[in-house]
C-alpha positions as CSV (number, residue, x, y, z in Angstrom):
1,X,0.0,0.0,0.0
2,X,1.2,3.2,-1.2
3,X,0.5,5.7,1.3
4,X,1.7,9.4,2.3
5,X,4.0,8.0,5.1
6,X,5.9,5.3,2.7
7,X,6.4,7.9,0.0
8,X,7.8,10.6,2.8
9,X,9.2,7.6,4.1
10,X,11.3,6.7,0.9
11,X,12.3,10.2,-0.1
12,X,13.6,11.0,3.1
13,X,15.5,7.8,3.1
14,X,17.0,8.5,-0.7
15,X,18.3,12.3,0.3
16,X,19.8,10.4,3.3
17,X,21.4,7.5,1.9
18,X,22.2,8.7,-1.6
19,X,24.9,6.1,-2.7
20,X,22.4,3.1,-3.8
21,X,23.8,0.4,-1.3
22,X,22.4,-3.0,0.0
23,X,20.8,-2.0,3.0
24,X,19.2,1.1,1.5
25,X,18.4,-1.8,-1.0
26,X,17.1,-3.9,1.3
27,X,14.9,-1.3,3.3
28,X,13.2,0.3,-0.4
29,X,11.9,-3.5,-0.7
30,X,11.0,-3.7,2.7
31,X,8.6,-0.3,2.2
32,X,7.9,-1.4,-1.2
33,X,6.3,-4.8,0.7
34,X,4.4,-3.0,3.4
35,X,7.0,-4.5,6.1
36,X,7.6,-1.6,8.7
37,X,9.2,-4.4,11.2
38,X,12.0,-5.3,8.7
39,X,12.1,-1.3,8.1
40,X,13.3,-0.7,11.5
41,X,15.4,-3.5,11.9
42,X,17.4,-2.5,9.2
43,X,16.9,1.4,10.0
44,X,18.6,0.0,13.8
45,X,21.7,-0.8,12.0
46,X,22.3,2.4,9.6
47,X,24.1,5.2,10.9
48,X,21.8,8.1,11.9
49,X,22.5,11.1,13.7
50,X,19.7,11.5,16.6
51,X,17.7,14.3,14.9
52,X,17.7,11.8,11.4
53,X,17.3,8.8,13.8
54,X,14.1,10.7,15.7
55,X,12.4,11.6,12.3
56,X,12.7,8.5,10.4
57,X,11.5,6.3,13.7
58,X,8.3,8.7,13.6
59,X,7.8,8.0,10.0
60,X,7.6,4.1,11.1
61,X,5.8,5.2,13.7
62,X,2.9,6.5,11.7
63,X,3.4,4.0,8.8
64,X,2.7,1.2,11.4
65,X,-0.5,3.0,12.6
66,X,-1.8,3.5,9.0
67,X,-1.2,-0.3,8.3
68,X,-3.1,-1.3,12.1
69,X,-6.1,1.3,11.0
């Protein structure tokens, strides 16, 4: 499901990680599935500062309540 949250979600996360790695790989297919829980656990183990770390674990956040609605 395509929602506001997964597209903010995504652009946010391309601006961030601009070199196209495997984990940013890895966490597009996990949006691209509708899987917040494999989002975060790879989002855990990416190197955030705590401002970028705050904003992108409110984006799950929200994305997770859309999906439970």
């Amino acid at each position: 499901m395509t929602t506001s949250t997964t597209v903010s979600l995504l652009r946010w996360l391309r601006r961030q990680l601009r070199e196209p790695a495997a984990n940013r790989e890895r966490l597009e297919a996990a949006i691209a599935n509708d899987d917040p829980s494999e989002a975060r656990r790879l989002v855990r183990s990416m190197d955030f500062n705590d401002a970028q770390r705050r904003h992108v674990e409110s984006l799950l956040d929200e994305w997770e309540r859309e999906i439970a609605n």
